[in-house]
C-alpha positions in Angstrom: 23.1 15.8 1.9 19.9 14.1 2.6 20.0 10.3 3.2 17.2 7.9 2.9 16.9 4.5 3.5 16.3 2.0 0.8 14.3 -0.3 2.2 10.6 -1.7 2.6 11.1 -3.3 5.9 9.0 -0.7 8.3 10.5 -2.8 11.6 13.9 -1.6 10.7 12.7 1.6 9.6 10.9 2.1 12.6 13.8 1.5 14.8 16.5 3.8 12.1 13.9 6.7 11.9 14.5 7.1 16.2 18.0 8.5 15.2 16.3 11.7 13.7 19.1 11.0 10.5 16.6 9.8 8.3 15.0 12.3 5.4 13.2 9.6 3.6 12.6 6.1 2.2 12.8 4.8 -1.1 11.2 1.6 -2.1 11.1 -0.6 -5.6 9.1 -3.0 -6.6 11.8 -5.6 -5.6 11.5 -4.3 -2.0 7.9 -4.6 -2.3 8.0 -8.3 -3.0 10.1 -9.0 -0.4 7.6 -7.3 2.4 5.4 -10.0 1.4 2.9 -7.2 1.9 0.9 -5.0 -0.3 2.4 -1.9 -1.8 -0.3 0.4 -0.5 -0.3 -1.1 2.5 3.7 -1.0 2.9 3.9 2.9 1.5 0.5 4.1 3.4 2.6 2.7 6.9 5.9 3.9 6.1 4.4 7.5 5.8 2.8 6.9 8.7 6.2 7.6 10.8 7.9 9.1 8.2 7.5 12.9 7.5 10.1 13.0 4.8 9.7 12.1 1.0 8.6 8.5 0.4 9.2 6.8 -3.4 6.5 4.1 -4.6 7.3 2.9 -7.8 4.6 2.6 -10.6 5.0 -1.2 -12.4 3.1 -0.3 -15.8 5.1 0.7 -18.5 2.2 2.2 -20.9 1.9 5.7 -20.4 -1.7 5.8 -19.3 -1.5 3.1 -16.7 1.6 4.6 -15.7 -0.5 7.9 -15.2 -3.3 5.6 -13.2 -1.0 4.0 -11.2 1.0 7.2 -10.4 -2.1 8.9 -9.3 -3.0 6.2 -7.4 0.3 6.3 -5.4 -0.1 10.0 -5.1 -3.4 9.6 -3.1 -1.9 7.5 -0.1 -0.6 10.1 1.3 0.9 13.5 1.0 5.1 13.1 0.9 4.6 10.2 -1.4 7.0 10.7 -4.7 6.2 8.8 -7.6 8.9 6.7 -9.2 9.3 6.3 -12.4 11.8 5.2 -15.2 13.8 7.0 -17.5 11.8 6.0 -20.7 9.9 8.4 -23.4 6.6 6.9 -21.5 8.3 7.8 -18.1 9.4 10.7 -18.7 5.9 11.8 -20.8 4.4 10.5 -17.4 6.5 12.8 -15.2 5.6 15.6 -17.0 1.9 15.6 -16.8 2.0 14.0 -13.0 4.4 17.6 -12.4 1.9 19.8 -13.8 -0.7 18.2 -11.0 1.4 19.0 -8.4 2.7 15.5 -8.0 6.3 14.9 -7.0 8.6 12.5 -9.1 11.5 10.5 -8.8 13.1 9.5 -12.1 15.0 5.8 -11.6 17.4 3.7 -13.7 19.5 6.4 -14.9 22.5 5.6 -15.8 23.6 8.7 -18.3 23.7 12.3 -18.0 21.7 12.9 -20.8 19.0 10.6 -19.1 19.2 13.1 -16.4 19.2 16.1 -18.9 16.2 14.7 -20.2 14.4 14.2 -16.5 15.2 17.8 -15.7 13.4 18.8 -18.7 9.9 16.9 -17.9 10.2 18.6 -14.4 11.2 15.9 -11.7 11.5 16.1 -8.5 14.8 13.6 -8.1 16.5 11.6 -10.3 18.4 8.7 -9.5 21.5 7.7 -10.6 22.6 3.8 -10.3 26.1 4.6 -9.0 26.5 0.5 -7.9 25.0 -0.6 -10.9 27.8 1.1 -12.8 30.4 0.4 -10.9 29.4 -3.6 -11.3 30.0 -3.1 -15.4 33.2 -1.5 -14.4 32.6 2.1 -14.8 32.9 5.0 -12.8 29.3 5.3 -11.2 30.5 8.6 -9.4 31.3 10.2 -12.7 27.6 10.1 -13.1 27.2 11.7 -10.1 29.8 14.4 -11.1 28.4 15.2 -14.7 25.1 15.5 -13.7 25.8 18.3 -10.9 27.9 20.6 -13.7 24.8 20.1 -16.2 22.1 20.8 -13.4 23.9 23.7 -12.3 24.8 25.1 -15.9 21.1 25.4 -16.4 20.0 25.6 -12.7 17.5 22.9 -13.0 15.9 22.8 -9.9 15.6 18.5 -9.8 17.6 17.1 -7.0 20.2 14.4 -7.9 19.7 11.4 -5.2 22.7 9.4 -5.4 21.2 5.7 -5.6 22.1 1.6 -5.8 25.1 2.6 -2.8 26.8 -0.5 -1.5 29.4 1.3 0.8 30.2 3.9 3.3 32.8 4.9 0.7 30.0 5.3 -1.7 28.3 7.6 0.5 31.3 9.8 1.1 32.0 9.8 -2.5 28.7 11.2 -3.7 28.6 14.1 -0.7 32.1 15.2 -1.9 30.6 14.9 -5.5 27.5 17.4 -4.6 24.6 14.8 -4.8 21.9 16.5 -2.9 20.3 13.2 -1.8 21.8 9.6 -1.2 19.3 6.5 -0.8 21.3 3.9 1.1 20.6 0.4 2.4 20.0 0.2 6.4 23.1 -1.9 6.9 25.3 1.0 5.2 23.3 3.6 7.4 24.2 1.4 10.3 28.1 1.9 9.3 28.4 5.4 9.1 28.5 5.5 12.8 31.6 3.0 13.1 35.0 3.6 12.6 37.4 1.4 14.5 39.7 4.3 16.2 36.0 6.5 17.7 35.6 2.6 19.7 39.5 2.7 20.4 39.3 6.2 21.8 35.6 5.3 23.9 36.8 2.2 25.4 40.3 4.4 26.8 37.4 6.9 27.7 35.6 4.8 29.7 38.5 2.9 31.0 40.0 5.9 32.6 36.3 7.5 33.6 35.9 3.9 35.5 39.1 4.5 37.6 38.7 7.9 38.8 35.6 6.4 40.7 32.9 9.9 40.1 29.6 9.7 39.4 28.4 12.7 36.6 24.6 12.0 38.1 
């Protein structure tokens, strides 16, 4: 599974993208807003370091400035991926912007037949809101689920990025539930590496290295 960081802060990206872990970014307009920074300038430096796919939302809503904006976005640079919602407009939008050879990411999905729907107009990802489910007390991962048995009923190609995690447990969930892609917040990416009994085990490690008194170098 792919994981990406959601996230528009290029200083922490710059220092997560060292791991070599990270496939991509994804960014909303909230993100945006919180850079302080314009978007172009925000995506345009993000795919500076980043080789992977990197989502820039469009903010229109009517279909033709969606088409400007998305364009637009396109042209910064090449692994850009349009976002986009799940409306008729969006959806209208990801069609045409497909048929130019533009790739899509399909947002605020929160039913399979959204997703059947995104499939249809030829996206590139679409993005199910497991958190945002969860928070209405439903099973966000269900989504997850249901939309792998349609996709591969049908064999659409569109790639189901697991998005709005809040946990580790989140993450795990949507592997074991076959999303191909998983957009995470850095402090979450920062926890997969922790579990309390790997820092038990290293600290006994390097307690009984220190005592034998060798030097590997």
């Amino acid at each position: 599974m792919n994981l990406f960081l959601d996230t528009a802060d290029t200083a922490v990206l710059r220092t997560l993208a060292v791991t070599g872990l990270v496939d991509g970014v994804t960014t909303n307009p909230s993100l945006i807003a919180k850079s302080g920074r314009p978007m172009g300038e925000v995506i345009a430096e993000i795919c500076g370091f980043v080789e992977g796919p990197v989502s820039a939302e469009v903010a229109a809503t009517e279909l033709e400035a969606m088409l400007a904006e998305g364009r637009a976005l396109a042209g910064i640079a090449p692994n850009v991926v349009v976002k986009l919602p799940v409306t008729k407009n969006g959806l209208i939008a990801v069609r045409v912007l497909a048929e130019e050879g533009i790739q899509t990411n399909v947002t605020l999905c929160f039913s399979a037949n959204q997703a059947l729907l995104a499939a249809k107009a030829g996206a590139t990802y679409i993005s199910p809101f497991v958190g945002r489910l969860a928070d209405t007390g439903e099973d966000g991962m269900q989504l997850v689920h249901d939309i792998r048995a349609v996709y591969d009923n049908y064999a659409f190609d569109t790639e189901i990025l697991a998005a709005s995690m809040r946990s580790t447990d989140h993450v795990q969930a949507a592997a074991i539930a076959g999303a191909d892609c998983a957009t995470i917040p850095p402090a979450v990416f920062e926890a997969l590496f922790k579990h309390p009994l790997t820092e038990q085990g290293l600290e006994l490690f390097e307690a009984d290295w220190a005592r034998t008194g060798q030097s590997i170098v």
